[in-house]
Residue, then its C-alpha position, 0 to 999 in steps of 0.5 A: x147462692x143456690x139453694x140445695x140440700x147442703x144450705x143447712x140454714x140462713x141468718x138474717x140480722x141487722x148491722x149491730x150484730x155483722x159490725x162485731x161477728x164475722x160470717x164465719x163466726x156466725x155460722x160456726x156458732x149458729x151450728x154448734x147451738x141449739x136451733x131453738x136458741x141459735x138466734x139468742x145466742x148469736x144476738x148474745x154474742x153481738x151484745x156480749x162482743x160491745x155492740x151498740x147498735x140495734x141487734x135483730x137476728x133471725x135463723x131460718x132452718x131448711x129442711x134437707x128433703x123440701x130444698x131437695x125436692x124443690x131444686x130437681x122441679 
């Protein structure tokens, strides 16, 4: 994937949490949160769907003018 101004953010996280949550649902409940709570409420939803396994999750946020400026150099 190319890094341009519409990647709004990434989600890194560990199997316990993609073997219950789809991409999809990620993403849709990573942008309908808080950025400051995105991370628990994704790990929530892994919990709260049955997972047993280990949940780890990490939102990184870009910023739309940084990765505009990084993708022109």
């Amino acid at each position: 994937m190319e890094l341009n101004e519409e990647v709004e953010f990434l989600v890194m996280a560990c199997d316990g949490v993609w073997d219950m949550v789809t991409d999809q649902l990620a993403v849709d409940s990573v942008a309908a949160s808080d950025p400051h709570l995105s991370a628990t409420t994704l790990r929530d939803r892994a919990f709260l769907s049955g997972s047993t396994d280990n949940i780890s999750v990490v939102v990184v946020y870009f910023d739309p003018a940084a990765v505009g400026d990084h993708a022109r150099n």
